[in-house]
C-alpha positions, -999 to 999 in steps of 0.1 A, spaced: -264 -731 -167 -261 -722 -204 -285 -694 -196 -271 -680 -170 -237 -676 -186 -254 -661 -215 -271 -638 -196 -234 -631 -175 -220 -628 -209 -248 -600 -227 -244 -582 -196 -208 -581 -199 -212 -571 -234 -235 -545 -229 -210 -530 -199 -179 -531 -226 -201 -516 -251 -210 -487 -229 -173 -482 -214 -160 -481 -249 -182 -447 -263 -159 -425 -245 -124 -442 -253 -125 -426 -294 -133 -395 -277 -100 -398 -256 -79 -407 -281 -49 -376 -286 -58 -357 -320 -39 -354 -350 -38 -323 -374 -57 -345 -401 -84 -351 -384 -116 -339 -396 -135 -326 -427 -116 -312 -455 -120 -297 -488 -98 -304 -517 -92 -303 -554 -81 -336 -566 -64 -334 -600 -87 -294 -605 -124 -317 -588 -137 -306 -560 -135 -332 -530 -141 -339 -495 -121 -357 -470 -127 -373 -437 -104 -384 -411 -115 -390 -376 -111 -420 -346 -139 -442 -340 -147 -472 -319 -132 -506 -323 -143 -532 -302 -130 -568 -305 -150 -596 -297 -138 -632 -292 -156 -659 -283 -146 -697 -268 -179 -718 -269 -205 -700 -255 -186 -675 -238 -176 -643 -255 -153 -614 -244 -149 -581 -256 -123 -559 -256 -126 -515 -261 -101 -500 -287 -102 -472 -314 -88 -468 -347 -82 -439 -372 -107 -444 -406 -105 -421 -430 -132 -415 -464 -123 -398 -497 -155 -385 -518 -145 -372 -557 -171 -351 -567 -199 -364 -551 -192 -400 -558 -196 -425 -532 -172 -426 -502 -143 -447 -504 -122 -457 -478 -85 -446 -467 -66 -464 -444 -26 -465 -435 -22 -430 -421 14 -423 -414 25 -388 -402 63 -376 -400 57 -338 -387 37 -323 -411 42 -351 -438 11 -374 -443 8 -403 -466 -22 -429 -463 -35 -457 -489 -69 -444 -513 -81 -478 -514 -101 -477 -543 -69 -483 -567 -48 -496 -535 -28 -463 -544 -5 -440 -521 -15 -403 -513 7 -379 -500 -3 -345 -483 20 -320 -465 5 -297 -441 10 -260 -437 -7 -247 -403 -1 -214 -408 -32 -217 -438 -46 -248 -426 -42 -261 -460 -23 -291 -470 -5 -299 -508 5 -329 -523 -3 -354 -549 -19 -383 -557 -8 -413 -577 -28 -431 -604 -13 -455 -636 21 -443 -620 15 -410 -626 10 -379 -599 -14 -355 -601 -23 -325 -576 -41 -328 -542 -49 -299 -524 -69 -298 -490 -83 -271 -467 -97 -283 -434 -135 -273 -432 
C-alpha cells in the first residue's frame, strides 16, 4: 500500500514538475526584466531580474502534493563580487523600488524607455548615492 501511493505520489510529482517549466515562461514581462549594466555609486555593476519557477510542495503523511507557481528574483553583482539577492519589486509606471538585501536597504530606479536606461539611487547608513542602469 505504502508503495503504491509513493509510487502514485513520484509520479504525480514528476507530472507537476514537468507542467511547471513552461508556466515562468508564461508569465507577462516587465520592463526590468533582464540583464543590466550599472554604475553604483561611479562601480561598474550588473543586475538581474527575471521570473523563475516556484513550486510548492506539501505533504500530509506520506502523501505529498505539489503545486506550479512563479516568482520574480532578482541578483545585484558590485564589481565582480558575489551575487546578492534583491527581492520586493514594486513598479508604479516607470518607478521601480525593490530591497538589496545585503544591508536590507531600499533601491529606487526610474526608467526612461526612450534610452533604455534607468536612474536613481541607492541607500546605505541613510545616505543616497547614484544608481544608474542600462539594460544589456
Amino acid at each position: 500500500m505504502i508503495r503504491t501511493s509513493l509510487k502514485r505520489t513520484f509520479s504525480a510529482l514528476a507530472l507537476l514538475s514537468l507542467a511547471s517549466l513552461s508556466s515562468a515562461s508564461q508569465a507577462p514581462s516587465q520592463w526590468y526584466f533582464g540583464t543590466w549594466n550599472c554604475l553604483i555609486d561611479g562601480r561598474n555593476a550588473q543586475m538581474v531580474w527575471k521570473v523563475v519557477d516556484d513550486p510548492k510542495t506539501s505533504c500530509n503523511g506520506d502523501v505529498c502534493t505539489t503545486s506550479s507557481g512563479v516568482a520574480i528574483r532578482g541578483w545585484f553583482n558590485d564589481s565582480g563580487s558575489r551575487w546578492v539577492p534583491l527581492e520586493s519589486p514594486r513598479t508604479v509606471g516607470n518607478d521601480f523600488r525593490f530591497t538589496y538585501t545585503g544591508d536590507r536597504t531600499s533601491w529606487f530606479l526610474r526608467y526612461d524607455p526612450s534610452s533604455r536606461s534607468a536612474v536613481g539611487n541607492t541607500v546605505w547608513q541613510s545616505k543616497a548615492y547614484p544608481l544608474s542602469c542600462v539594460k544589456g
